[in-house]
N, C-alpha and C positions, 0 to 999 in steps of 0.2 A: 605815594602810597598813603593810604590813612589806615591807621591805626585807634580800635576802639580798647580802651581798658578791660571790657568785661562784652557779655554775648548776649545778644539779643533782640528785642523788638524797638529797642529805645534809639537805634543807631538805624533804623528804617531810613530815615528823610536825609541824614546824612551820608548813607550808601546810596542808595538812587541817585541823588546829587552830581559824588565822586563818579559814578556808573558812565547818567549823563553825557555827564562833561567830559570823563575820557573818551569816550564811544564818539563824542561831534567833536572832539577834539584828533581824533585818529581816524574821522573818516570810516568806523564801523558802525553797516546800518543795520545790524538789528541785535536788539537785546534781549536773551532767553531768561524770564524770571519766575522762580516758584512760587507759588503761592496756595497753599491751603485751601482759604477760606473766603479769598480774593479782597481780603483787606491793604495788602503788600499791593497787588496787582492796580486797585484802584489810587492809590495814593501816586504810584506810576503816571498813572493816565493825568490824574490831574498835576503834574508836575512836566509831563511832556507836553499838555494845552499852554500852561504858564506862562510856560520857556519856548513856546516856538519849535520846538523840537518834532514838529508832526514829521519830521523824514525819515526819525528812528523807528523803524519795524519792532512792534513790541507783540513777542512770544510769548506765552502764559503757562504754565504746565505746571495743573494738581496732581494732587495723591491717586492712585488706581481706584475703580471703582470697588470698594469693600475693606478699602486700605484701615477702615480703625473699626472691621471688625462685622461691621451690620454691609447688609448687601446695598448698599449708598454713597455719592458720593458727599464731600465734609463741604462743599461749594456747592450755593445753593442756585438755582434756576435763574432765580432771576437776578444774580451777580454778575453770572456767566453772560445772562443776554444783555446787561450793562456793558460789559467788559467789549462782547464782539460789537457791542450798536457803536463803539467809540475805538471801529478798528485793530480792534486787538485778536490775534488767535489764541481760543485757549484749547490746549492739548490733553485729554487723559488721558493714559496709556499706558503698557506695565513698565514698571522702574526695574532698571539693568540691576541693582545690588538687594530689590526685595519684589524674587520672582518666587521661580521650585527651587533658588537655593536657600527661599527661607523657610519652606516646607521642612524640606532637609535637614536642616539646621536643629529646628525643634521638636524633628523625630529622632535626629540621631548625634547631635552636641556639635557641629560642624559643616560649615559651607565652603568654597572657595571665594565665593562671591565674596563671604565678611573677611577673610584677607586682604581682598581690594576695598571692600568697604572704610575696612579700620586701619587700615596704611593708610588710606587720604587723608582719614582723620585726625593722624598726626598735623595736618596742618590745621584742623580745626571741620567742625560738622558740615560750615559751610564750603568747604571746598570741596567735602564730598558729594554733599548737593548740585554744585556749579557746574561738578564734574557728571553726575549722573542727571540732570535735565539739557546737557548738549546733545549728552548720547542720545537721547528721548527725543530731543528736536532735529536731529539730524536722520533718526530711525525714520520718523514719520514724516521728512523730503521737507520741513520748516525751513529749513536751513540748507547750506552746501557748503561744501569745506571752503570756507576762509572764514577768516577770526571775526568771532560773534562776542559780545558780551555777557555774561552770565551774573545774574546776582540770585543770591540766595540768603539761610538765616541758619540761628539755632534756633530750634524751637519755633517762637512764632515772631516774625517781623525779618527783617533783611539788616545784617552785617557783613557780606562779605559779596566782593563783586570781582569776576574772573576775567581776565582775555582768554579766551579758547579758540584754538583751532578743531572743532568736531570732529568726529566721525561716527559711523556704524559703532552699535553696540558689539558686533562680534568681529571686531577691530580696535577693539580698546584703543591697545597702546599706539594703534595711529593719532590717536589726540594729543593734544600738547596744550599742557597750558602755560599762556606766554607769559602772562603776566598777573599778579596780583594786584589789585587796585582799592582794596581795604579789606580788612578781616581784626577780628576782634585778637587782641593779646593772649587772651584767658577765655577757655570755654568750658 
């Protein structure tokens, strides 16, 4: 397991890395990773040309479309057709922890959703991220239940990278996560 001191974009190249190398090291072919702005997603791609790593199946999955706010999404066109010209799937779709129960929430102080949201988060942002782009990739048939790799971030860049066994968002707890394979100390 790697451990980063502090949270963020600076531990990118070294999460992919660990991601990697556990995933071709245990024989799991595809790796589910968030990415915003598709800066995280591309630095992916050119690290799995590198390394030779063309077997890993690489998953992509932004923000919903209108997620910060304006009717758009924060990934821009022509990143996205970078991303798919070089094999990659990339996924929008709505996130299981900021759907109608975040409507909810800031009509009326309260969701069930940020229960599950901020219990992952005790282990840190990105695990709740790792944890909610499986559900996303296994909603929309990316994936099938056996253990996928997940990496995620806080904020912007990639510190934390998952073993997950997927499932259906309205099967949470059939998921499991196996294992952790880096995450920051402090977030």
């Amino acid at each position: 397991m790697v451990f980063f001191e502090r949270a963020g974009r600076g531990n990118t190249a070294d999460t992919l890395e660990a991601a990697f190398e556990f995933a071709m090291g245990h024989a799991i072919g595809s790796v589910v990773l968030a990415s915003t702005y598709g800066d995280t997603a591309l630095k992916a791609v050119k690290l799995r040309q590198e390394r030779g790593m063309d077997i890993l199946e690489l998953v992509v999955i932004t923000h919903n479309f209108g997620f910060g706010g304006e009717p758009a999404l924060e990934m821009i066109v022509e990143t996205r057709r970078e991303l798919e010209h070089n094999n990659v799937t990339v996924y929008t779709g709505t996130m299981p922890f900021r759907n109608i129960g975040t409507a909810i929430r800031e009509n009326m102080g309260y969701s069930q959703q940020d229960l599950v949201a901020n219990t992952l988060r005790l282990l840190g942002q990105g695990v709740k991220v790792c944890v909610e782009i499986a559900l996303m990739a296994f909603d929309a048939g990316l994936v099938g239940r056996e253990d996928i790799m997940t990496v995620a971030g806080t904020r912007r860049g990639a510190d934390t990278a998952c073993v997950i066994l997927p499932a259906p968002s309205n099967r949470l707890f059939d998921l499991k996560i196996r294992q952790i394979v880096a995450k920051p100390l402090d977030w």
